[in-house]
N, C-alpha and C positions, 0 to 999 in steps of 0.2 A: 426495567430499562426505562430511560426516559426520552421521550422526542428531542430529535435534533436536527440542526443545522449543519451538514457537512458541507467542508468547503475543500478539494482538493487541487492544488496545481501540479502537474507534472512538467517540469523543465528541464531542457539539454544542463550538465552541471556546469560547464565551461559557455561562459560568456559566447564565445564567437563562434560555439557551433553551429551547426547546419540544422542540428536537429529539432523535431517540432516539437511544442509546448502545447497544453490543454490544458484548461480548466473548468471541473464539473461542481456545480452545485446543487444539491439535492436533499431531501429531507432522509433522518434516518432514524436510527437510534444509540443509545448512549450508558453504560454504565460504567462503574466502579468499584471494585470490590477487593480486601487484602491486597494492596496494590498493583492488581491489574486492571487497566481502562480497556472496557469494549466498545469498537463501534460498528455499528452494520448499516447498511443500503440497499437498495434490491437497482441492478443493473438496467441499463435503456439501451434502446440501439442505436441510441449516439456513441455508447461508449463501446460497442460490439461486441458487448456480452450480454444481450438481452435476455431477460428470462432467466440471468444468475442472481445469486447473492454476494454481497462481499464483505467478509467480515476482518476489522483488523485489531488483533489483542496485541495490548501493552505492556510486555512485561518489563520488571527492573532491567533484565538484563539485554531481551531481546524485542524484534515486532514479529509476529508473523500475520501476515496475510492470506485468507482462505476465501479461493470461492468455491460456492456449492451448487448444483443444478445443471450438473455438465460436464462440468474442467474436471479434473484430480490436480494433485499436487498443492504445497502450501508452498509460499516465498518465505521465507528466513530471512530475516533482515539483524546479522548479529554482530557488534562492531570489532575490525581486524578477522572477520572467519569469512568463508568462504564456504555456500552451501550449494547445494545442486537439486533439481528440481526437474520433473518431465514438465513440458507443456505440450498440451496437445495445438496442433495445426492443422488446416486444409488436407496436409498430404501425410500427415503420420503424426506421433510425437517425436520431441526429441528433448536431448539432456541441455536446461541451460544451467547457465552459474550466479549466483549474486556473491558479490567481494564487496560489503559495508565497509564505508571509508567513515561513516559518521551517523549518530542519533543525536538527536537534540528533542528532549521532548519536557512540557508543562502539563503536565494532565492533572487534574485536580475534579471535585463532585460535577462540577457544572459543563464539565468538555476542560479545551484546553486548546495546545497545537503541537504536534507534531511536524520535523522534519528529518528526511532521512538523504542522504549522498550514496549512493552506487553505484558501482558498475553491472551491467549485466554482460556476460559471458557464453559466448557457441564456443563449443572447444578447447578450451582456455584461454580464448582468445577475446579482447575484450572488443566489443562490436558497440557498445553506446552508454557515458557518463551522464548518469540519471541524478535527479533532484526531485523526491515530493517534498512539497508542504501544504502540510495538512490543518484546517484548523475544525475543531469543534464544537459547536454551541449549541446548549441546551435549550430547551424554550419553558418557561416560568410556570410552576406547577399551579 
């Protein structure tokens, strides 16, 4: 794996929502291999997962998202499918949804970017139109 540069924004997908936007920068790391890109990070208590990891592989078809050091469940990010996931909370877990409306990703040896469009889902109900984009950069061996 080689050091990097992660740059993450998370944004409402529709222009004139209400909903809020972040963005995290942080050092992590970075590989590639048979065309899967991995990246990882290790979590702050800016981002309210302190103490996790988070790791996100690349593949042809699909993203997933995994953190470790607490959470269970991975995000499925797979485009037109709709996957389901526990998340844990405060007061219990519960079932949510991701409904990928789109991937768009350049990943190549040195990082790359990634973006993905989704919805997340309580119920089948859609509760908030998500946007990351993600970019990655290696730092020069």
């Amino acid at each position: 794996m080689k050091k990097a540069m992660i740059s993450i924004k998370g944004l409402p997908a529709l222009p004139d929502s209400d909903g809020e936007s972040y963005e995290l920068m942080t050092d992590g790391e970075y590989s590639q291999e048979e065309g899967v890109s991995t990246f990882c990070y290790n979590e702050s208590a800016l981002t309210g997962f302190n103490g996790l990891s988070t790791i996100f592989n690349v593949e042809p078809d699909r993203v997933i998202l995994r953190r470790s050091g607490g959470l269970s469940g991975d995000m499925i990010f797979s485009e037109k499918q709709k996957h389901h996931f526990l998340y844990d909370t405060p007061y219990g877990p519960i079932t949510m949804g991701i409904d990928t409306h789109s991937i768009k990703k350049n990943m190549g040896d040195d990082g790359g970017s990634l973006e993905i469009r989704y919805d997340i889902e309580v119920d089948n109900v859609s509760v908030s139109q998500n946007l990351f984009k993600i970019d990655v950069r290696t730092f020069p061996q």
